[in-house]
TIRONU-327992 format. One record per residue (C-alpha): x, y, z; residue in one letter; residue number from 1. Coordinates in steps of 0.05 Angstrom, whole numbers, m for minus. Layout:
<pts>
<xx->X	yy->Y	zz->Z	aa->A	i->NUM>
...
</pts>
This chain:
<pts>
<xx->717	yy->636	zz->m29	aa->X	i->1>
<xx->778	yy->638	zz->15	aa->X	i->2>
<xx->847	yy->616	zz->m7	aa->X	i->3>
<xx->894	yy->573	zz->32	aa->X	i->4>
<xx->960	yy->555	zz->8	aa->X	i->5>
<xx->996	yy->489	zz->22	aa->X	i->6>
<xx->1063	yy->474	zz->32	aa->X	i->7>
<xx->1078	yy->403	zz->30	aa->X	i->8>
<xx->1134	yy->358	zz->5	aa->X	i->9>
<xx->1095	yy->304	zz->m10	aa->X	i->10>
<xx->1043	yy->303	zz->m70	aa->X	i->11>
<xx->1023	yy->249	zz->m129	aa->X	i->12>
<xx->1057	yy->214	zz->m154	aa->X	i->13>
<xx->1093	yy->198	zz->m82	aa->X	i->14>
<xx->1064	yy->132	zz->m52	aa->X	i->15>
<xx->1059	yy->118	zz->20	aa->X	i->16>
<xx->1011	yy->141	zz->74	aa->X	i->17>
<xx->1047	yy->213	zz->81	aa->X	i->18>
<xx->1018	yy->236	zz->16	aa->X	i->19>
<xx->946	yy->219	zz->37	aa->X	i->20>
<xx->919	yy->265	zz->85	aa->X	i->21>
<xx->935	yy->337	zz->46	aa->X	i->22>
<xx->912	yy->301	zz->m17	aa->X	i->23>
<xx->843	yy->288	zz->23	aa->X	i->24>
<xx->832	yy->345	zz->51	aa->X	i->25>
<xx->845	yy->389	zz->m20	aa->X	i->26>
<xx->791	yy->337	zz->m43	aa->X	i->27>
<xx->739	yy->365	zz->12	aa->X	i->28>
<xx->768	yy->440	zz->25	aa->X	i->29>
<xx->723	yy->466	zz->m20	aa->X	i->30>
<xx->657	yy->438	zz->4	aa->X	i->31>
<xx->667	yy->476	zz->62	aa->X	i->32>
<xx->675	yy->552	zz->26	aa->X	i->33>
<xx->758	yy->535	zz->25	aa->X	i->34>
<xx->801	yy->548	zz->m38	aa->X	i->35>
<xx->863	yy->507	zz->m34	aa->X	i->36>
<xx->924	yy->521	zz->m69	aa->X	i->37>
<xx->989	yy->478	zz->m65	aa->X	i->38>
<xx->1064	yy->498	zz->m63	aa->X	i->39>
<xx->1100	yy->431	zz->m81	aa->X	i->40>
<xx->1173	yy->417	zz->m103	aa->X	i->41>
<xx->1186	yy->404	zz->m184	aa->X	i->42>
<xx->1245	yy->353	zz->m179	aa->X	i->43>
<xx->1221	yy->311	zz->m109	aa->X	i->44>
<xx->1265	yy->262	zz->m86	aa->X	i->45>
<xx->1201	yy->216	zz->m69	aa->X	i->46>
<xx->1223	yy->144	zz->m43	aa->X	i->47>
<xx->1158	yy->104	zz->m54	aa->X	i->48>
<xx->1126	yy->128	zz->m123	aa->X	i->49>
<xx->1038	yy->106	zz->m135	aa->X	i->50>
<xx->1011	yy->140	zz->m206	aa->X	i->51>
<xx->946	yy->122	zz->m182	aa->X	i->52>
<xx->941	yy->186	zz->m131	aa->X	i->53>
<xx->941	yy->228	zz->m194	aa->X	i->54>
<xx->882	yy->216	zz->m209	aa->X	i->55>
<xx->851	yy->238	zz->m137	aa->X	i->56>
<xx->876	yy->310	zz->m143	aa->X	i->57>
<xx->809	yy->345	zz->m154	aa->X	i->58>
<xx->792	yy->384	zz->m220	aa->X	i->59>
<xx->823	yy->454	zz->m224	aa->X	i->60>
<xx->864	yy->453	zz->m163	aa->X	i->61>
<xx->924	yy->506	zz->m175	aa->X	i->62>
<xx->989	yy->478	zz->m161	aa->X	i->63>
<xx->1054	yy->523	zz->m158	aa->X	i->64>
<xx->1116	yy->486	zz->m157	aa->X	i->65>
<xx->1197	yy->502	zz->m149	aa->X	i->66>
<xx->1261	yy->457	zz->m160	aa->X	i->67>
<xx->1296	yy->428	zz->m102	aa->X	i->68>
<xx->1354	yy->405	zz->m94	aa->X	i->69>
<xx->1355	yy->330	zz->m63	aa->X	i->70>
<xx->1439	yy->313	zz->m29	aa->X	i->71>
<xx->1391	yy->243	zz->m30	aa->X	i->72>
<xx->1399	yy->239	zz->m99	aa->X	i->73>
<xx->1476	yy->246	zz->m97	aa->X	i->74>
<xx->1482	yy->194	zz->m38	aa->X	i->75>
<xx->1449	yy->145	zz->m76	aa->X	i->76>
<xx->1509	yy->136	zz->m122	aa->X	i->77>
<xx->1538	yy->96	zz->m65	aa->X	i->78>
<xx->1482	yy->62	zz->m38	aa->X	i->79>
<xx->1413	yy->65	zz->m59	aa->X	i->80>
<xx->1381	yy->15	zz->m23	aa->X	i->81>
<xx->1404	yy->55	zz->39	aa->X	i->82>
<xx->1384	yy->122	zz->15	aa->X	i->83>
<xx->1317	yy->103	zz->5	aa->X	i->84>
<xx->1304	yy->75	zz->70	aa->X	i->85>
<xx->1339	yy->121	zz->109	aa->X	i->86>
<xx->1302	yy->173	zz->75	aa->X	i->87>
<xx->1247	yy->135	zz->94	aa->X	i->88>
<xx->1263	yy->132	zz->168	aa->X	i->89>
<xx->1275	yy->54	zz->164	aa->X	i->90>
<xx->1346	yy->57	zz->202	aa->X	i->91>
<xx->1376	yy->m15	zz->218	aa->X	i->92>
<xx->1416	yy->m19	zz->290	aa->X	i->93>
<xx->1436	yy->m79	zz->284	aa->X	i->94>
<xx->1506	yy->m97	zz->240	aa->X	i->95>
<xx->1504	yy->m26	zz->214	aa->X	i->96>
<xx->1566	yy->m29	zz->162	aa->X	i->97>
<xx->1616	yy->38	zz->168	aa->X	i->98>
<xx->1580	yy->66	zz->106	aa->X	i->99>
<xx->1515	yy->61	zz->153	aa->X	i->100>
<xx->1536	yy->106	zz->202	aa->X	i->101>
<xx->1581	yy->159	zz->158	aa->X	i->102>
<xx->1508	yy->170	zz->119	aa->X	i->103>
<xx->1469	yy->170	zz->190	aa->X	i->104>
<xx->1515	yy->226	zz->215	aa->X	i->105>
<xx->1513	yy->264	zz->155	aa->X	i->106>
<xx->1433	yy->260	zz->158	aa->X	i->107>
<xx->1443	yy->282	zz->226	aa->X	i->108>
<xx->1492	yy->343	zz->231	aa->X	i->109>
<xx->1502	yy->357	zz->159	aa->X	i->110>
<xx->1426	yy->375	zz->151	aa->X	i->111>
<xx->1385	yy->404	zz->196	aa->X	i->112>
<xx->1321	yy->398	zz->203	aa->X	i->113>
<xx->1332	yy->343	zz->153	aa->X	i->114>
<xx->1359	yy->328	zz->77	aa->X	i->115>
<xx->1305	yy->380	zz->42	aa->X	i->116>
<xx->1330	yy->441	zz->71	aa->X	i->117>
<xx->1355	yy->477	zz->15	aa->X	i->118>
<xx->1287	yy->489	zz->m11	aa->X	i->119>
<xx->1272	yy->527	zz->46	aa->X	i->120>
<xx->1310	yy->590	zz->18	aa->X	i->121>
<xx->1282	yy->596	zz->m60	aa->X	i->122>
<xx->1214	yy->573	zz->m28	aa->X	i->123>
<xx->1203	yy->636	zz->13	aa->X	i->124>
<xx->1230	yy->681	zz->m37	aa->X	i->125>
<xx->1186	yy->647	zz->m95	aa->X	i->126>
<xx->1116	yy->644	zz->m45	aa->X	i->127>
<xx->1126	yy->710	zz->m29	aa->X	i->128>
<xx->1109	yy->733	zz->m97	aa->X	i->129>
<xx->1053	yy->674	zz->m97	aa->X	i->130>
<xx->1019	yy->692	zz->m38	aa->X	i->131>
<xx->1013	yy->769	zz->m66	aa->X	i->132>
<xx->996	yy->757	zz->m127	aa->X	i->133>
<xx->932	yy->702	zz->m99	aa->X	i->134>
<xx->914	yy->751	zz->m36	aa->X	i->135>
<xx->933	yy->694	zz->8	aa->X	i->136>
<xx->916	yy->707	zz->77	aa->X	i->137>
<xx->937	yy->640	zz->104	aa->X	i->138>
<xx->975	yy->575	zz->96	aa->X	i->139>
<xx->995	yy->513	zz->127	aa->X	i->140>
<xx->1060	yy->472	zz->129	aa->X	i->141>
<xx->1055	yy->393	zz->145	aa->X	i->142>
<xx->1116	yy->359	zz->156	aa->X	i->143>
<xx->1159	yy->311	zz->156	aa->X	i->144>
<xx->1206	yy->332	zz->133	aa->X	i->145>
<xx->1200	yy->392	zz->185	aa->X	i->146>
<xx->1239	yy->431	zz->134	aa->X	i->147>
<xx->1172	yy->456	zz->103	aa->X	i->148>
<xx->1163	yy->487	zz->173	aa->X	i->149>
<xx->1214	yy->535	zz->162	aa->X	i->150>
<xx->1188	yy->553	zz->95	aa->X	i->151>
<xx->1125	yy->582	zz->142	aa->X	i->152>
<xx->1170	yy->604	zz->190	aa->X	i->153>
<xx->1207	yy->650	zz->139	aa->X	i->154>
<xx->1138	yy->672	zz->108	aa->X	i->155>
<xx->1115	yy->688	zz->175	aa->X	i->156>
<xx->1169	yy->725	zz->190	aa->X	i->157>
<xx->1171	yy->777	zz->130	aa->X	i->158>
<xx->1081	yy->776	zz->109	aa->X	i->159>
<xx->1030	yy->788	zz->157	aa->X	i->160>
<xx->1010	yy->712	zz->151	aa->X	i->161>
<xx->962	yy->670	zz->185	aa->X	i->162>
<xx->1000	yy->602	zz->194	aa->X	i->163>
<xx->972	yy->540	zz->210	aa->X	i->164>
<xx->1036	yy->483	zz->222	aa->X	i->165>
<xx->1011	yy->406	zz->216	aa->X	i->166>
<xx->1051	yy->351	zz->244	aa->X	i->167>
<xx->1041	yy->291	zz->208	aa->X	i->168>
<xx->1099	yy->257	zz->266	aa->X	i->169>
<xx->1136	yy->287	zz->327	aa->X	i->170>
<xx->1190	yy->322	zz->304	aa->X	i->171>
<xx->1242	yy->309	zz->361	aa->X	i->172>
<xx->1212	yy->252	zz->404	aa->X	i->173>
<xx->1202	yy->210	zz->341	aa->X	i->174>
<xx->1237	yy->146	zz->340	aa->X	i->175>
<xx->1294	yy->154	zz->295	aa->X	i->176>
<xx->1316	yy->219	zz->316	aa->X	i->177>
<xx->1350	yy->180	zz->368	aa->X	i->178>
<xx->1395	yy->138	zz->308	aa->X	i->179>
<xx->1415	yy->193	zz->277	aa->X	i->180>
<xx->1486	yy->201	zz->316	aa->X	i->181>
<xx->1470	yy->275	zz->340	aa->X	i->182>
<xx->1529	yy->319	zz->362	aa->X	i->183>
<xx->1498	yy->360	zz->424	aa->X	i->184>
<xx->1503	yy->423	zz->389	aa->X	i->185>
<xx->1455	yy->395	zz->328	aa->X	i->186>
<xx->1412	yy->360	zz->378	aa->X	i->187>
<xx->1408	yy->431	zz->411	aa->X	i->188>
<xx->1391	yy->464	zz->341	aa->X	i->189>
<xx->1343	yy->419	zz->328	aa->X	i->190>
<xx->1304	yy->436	zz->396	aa->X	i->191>
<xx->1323	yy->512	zz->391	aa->X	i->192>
<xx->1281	yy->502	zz->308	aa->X	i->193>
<xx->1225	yy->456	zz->342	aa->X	i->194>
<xx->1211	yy->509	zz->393	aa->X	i->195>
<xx->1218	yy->564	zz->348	aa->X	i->196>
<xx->1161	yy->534	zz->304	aa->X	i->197>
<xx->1112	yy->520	zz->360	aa->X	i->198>
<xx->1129	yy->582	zz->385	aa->X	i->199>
<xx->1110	yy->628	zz->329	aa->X	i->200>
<xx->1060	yy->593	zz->285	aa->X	i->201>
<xx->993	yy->626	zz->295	aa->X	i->202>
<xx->958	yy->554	zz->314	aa->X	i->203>
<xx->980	yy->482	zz->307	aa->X	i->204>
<xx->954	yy->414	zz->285	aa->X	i->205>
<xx->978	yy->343	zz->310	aa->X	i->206>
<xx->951	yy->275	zz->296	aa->X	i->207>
<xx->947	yy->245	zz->370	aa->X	i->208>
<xx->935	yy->278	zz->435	aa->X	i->209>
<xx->987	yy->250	zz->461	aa->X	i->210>
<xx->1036	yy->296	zz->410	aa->X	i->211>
<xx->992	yy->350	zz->436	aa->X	i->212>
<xx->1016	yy->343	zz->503	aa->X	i->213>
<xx->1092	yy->336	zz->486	aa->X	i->214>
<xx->1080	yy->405	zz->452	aa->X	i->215>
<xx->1037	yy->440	zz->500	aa->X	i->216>
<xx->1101	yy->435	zz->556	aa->X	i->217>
<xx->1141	yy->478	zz->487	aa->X	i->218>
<xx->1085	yy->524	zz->464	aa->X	i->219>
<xx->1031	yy->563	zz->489	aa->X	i->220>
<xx->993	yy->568	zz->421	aa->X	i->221>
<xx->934	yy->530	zz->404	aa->X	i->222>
<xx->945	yy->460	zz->386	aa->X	i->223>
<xx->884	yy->419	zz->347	aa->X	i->224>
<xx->888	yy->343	zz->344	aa->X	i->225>
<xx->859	yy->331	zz->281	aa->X	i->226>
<xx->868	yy->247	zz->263	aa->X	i->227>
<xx->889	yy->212	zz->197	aa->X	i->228>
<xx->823	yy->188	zz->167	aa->X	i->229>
<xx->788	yy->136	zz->109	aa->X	i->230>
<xx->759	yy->159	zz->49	aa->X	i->231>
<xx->686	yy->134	zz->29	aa->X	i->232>
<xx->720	yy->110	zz->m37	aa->X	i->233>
<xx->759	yy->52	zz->4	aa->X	i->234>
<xx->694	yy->12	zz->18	aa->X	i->235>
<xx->691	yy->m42	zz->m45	aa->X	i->236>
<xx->676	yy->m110	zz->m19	aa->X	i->237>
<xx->725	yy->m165	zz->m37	aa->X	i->238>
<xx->723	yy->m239	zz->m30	aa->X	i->239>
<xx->754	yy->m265	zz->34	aa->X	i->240>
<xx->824	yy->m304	zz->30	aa->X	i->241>
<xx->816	yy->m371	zz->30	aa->X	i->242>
<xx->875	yy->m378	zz->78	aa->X	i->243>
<xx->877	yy->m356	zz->144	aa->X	i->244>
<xx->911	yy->m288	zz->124	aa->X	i->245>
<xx->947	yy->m245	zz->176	aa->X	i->246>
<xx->969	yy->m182	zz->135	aa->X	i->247>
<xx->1012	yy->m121	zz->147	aa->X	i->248>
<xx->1000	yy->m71	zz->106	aa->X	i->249>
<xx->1063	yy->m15	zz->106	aa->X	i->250>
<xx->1128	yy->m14	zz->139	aa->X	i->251>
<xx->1156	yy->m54	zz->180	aa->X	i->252>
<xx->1211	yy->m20	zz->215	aa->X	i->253>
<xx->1261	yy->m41	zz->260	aa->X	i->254>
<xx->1242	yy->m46	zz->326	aa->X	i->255>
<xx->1163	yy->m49	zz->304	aa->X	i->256>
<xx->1176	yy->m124	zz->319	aa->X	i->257>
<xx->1123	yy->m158	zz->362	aa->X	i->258>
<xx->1161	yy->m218	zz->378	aa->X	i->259>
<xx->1101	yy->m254	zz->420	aa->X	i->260>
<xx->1064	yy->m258	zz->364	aa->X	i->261>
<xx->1115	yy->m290	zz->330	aa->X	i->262>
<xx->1117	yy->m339	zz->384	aa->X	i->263>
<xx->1046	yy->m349	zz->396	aa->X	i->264>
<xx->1039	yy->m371	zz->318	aa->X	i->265>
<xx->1099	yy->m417	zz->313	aa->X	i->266>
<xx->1067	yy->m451	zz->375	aa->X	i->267>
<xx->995	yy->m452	zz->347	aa->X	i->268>
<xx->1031	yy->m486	zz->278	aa->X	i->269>
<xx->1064	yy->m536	zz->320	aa->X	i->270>
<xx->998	yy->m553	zz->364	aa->X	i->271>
<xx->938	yy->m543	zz->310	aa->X	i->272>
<xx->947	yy->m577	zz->251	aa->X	i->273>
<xx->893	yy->m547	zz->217	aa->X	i->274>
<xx->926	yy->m483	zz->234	aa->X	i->275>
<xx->987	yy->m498	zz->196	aa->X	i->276>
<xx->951	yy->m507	zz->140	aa->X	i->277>
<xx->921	yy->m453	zz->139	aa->X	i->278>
<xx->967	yy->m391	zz->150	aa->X	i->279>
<xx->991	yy->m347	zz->103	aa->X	i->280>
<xx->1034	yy->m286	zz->133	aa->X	i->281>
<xx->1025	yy->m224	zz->80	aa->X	i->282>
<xx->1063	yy->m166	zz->73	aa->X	i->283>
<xx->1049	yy->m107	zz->39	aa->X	i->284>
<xx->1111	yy->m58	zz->45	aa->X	i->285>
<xx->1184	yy->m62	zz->69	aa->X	i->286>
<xx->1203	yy->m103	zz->122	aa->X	i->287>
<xx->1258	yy->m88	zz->162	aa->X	i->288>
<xx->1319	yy->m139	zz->163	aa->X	i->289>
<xx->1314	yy->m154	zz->244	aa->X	i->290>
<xx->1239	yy->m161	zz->234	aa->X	i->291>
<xx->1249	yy->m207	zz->177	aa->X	i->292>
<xx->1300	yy->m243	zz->221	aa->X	i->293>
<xx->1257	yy->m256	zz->278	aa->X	i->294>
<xx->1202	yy->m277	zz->240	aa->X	i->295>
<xx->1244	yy->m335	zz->209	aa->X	i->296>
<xx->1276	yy->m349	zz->271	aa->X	i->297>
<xx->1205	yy->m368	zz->300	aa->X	i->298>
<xx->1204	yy->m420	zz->244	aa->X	i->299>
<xx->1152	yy->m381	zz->204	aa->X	i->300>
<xx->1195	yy->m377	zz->138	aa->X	i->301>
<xx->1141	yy->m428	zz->103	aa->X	i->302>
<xx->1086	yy->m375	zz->119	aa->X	i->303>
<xx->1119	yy->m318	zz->86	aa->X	i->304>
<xx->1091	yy->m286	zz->34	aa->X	i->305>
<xx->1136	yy->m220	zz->19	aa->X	i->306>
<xx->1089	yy->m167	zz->m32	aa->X	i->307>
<xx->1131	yy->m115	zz->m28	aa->X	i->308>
<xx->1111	yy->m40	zz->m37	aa->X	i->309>
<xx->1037	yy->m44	zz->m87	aa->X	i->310>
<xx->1001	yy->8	zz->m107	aa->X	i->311>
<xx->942	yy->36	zz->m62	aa->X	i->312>
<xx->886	yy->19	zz->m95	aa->X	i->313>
<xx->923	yy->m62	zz->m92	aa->X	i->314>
<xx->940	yy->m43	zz->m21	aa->X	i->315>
<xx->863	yy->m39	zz->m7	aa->X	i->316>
<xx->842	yy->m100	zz->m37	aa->X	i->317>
<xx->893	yy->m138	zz->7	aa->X	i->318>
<xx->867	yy->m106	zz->72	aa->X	i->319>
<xx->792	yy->m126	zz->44	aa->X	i->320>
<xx->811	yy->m190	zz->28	aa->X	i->321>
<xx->850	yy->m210	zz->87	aa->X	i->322>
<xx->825	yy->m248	zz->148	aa->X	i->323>
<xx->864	yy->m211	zz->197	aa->X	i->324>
<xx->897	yy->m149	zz->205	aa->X	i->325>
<xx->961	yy->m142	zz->234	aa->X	i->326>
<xx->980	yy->m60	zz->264	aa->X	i->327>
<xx->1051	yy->m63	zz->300	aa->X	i->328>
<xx->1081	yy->m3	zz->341	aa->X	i->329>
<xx->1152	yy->3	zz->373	aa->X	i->330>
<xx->1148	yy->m15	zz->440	aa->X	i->331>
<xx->1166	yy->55	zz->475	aa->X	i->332>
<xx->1150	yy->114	zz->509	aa->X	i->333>
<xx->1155	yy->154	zz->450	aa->X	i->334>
<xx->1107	yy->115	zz->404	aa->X	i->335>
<xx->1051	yy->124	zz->450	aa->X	i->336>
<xx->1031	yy->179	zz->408	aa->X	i->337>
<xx->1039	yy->157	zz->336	aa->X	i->338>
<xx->975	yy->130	zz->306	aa->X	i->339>
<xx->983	yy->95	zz->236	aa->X	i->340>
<xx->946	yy->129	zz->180	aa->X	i->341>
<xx->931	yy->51	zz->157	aa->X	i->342>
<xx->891	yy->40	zz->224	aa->X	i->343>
<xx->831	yy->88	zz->187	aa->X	i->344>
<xx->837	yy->45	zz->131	aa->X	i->345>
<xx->834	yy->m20	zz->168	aa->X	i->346>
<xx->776	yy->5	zz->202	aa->X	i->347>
<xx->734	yy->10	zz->129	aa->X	i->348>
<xx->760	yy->m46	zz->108	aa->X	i->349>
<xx->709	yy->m80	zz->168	aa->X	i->350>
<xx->765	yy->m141	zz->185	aa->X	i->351>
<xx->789	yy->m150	zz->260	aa->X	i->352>
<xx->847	yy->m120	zz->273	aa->X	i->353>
<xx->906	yy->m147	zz->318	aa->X	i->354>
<xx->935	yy->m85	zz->343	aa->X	i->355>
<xx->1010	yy->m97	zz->384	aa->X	i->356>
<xx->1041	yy->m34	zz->416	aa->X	i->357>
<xx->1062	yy->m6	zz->470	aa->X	i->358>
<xx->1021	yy->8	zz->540	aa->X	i->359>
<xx->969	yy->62	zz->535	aa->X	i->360>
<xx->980	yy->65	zz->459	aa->X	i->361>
<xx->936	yy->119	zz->423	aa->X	i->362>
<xx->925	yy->70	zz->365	aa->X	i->363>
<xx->904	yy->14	zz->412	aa->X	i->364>
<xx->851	yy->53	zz->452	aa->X	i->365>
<xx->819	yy->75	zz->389	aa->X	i->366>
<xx->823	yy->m2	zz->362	aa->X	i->367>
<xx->789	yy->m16	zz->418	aa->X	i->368>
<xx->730	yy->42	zz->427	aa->X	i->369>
<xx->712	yy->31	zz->351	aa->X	i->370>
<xx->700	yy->m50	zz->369	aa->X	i->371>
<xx->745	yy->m57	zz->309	aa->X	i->372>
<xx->787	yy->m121	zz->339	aa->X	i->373>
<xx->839	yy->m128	zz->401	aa->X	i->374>
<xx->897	yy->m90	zz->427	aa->X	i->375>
<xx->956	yy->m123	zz->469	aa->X	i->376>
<xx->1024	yy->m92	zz->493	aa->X	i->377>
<xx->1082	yy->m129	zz->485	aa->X	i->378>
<xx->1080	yy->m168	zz->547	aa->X	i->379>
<xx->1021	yy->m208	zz->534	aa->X	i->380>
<xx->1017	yy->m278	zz->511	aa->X	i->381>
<xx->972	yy->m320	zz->525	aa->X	i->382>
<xx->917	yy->m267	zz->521	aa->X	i->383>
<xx->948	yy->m257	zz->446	aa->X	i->384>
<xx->941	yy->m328	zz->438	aa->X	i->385>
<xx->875	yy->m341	zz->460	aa->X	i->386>
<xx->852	yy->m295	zz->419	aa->X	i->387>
<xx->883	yy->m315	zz->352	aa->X	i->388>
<xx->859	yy->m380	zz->365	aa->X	i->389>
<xx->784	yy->m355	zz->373	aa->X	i->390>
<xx->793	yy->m325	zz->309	aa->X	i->391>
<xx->825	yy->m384	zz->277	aa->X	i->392>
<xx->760	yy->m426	zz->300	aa->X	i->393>
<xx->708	yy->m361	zz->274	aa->X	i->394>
<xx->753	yy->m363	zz->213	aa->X	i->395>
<xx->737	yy->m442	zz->204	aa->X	i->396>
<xx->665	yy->m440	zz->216	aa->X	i->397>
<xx->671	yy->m377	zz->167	aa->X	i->398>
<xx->642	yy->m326	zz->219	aa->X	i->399>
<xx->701	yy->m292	zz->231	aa->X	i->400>
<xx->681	yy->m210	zz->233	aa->X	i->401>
<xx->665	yy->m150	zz->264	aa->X	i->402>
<xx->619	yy->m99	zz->286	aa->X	i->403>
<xx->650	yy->m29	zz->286	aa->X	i->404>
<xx->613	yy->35	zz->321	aa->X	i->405>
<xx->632	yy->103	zz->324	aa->X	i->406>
<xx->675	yy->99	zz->268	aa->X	i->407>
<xx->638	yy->155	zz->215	aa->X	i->408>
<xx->681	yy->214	zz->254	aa->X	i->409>
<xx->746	yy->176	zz->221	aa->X	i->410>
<xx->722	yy->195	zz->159	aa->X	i->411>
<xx->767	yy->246	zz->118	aa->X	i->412>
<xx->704	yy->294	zz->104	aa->X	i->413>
<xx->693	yy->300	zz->168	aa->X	i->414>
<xx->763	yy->319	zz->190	aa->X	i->415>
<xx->761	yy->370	zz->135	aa->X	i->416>
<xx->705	yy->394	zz->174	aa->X	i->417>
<xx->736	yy->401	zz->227	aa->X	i->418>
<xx->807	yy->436	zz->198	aa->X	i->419>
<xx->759	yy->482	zz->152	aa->X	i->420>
<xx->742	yy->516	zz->224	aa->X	i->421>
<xx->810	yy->526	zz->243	aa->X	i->422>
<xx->815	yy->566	zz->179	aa->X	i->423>
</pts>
């Protein structure tokens, strides 16, 4: 059987959706004649923590791991609210006190690619013994952080390697590479690493087409767009809300504020009463100050129901359970690309989704091929209305659902499939 080894940062127990698609496709590698092994740090600095993803690592799996050290850990001392969402790329711009922006810079210049790059050193030194001692012939990075990239860059560089580099995100388009208060020589550093990775990694793997095109004007090298995915095990059936339940499920950053929507609800709770009654505004995950803001602003404070971060497994049941689901984007050029790894999950989870983003959004068009609910751009309103209130009226004659097509290539066996011929 062939042996791949995998070098992520993320691994159980971290939480969030960055942790899900290596753990996935470990669980199905081996179906396909594919032995993974993981390389993963011992002392992880992970922000979001969810036991449960232990128990999804499959039987046997051989797991190498090295110490790391985390300058998050020491920042914390001073802040760790801000730590942890900084380190989770939740960056305010609004009010942003001094302490704000001396940690932003540091993030910025102090460490490049990002806060995890002294592992990058003892990692190659330690896999190079690994990788010998397994008769690796190949292995794969995935970042964020892009650090890991490096890691392959420096194995690459010094073993006659096959290297396969997976981009969960953009590295330098993404959105809050533009917050981090970038001298020009770092922002030329990190273009001179981005380039140097595309450049020299035997084949690479993105998550939209649209990434695929950003790095196709950097790199000659083959580029795969393999999606985020669902799992067959995230298909329970729940009992519906009895409220009329728009969730968000995840982070909402700032700037991933669809203000219409805001607007078009505070004006169906003034006009319907029935409406009123009935909403209940979930969610799941962080929400950003400004989002928060605007959100109370719009006189929807009464509809607020803040969850906080919940496991996965609770995270599932809420997206089963809820009428509607609510998938927000930035509204920019750059975050035509990024497609949420939730949106596979919404999909399963066979409840309409309201999808806001901006024009010729990756996410959207997919939303709208699978017949898995509507996609509007920022601009609309009354199109966003009109069809909120349709569900409303489905929701009160308790008929409110869908009927998805196409949707079986979304599924995280599949797109093991379709990595395991890459490999």
């Amino acid at each position: 059987m062939k042996k791949v080894l995998i070098i992520t940062y993320y691994w159980p127990p971290a939480g969030g959706p960055g942790v899900q698609r290596w753990l996935k496709f470990v669980k199905y590698l081996r179906d396909f004649g594919i032995e993974p092994i993981v390389y993963i740090p011992e002392n992880p600095n992970y922000p979001i923590i969810d036991e449960a993803f232990l128990n999804e690592i499959p039987d046997g799996v051989k797991i190498y791991k090295r110490s790391i050290f985390e300058p998050y850990k020491l920042a914390s001392i001073f802040s760790s609210k801000k730590t942890k969402r900084i380190s989770s790329g939740i960056i305010q711009t609004k009010n942003q006190s001094v302490l704000e922006k001396t940690m932003l810079w540091i993030r910025g210049n102090m460490f490049i690619p990002d806060a995890r790059k002294y592992w990058i050193k003892p990692s190659i030194e330690f896999l190079k013994d690994v990788i010998q001692k397994e008769t690796i012939e190949t292995i794969i990075t995935t970042g964020p952080p892009h650090s890991v990239h490096l890691i392959g860059l420096g194995l690459k560089e010094k073993l006659k390697l096959n290297w396969l580099a997976d981009f969960r995100d953009p590295w330098t388009t993404i959105g809050y590479h533009k917050k981090l208060k970038l001298t020009k020589s770092s922002e030329k550093k990190y273009k001179y690493l981005e380039y140097t990775v595309l450049n020299t990694a035997d084949k690479i793997i993105v998550t939209s087409s649209t990434t695929k095109q950003e790095f196709k004007r950097i790199t000659s090298k083959p580029i795969e767009v393999i999606t985020n995915g669902f799992d067959s095990s995230d298909t329970n059936i729940t009992v519906l809300d009895d409220s009329f339940t728009i969730a968000h499920i995840g982070s909402l950053l700032t700037g991933r504020n669809p203000e219409n929507l805001w607007k078009v609800l505070s004006e169906l709770v003034n006009e319907n009463e029935f409406f009123k009654k009935s909403l209940k505004l979930n969610f799941i995950g962080v929400v950003s100050e400004d989002v928060l803001g605007t959100i109370k602003k719009n006189g929807l404070e009464p509809f607020i129901n803040l969850l906080g971060y919940v496991s996965h497994e609770k995270a599932l049941v809420y997206q089963r359970r809820s009428q509607v689901l609510l998938l927000a984007e930035i509204d920019s050029e750059e975050t035509r690309g990024i497609i949420p790894g939730k949106l596979f999950e919404y999909m399963i989870a066979k409840r309409p989704i309201l999808a806001i983003g901006p024009e010729n959004w990756e996410a959207g068009a997919i939303v709208n091929t699978t017949d898995t609910g509507e996609f509007f751009s920022y601009l609309q309103k009354s199109e966003l209305k009109q069809v909120i209130l349709n569900w409303f009226e489905l929701y009160q004659k308790n008929q409110l659902t869908i009927h998805s097509t196409s949707i079986n290539e979304y599924h995280r066996r599949e797109l093991t499939k379709k990595l395991a011929t890459l490999l």
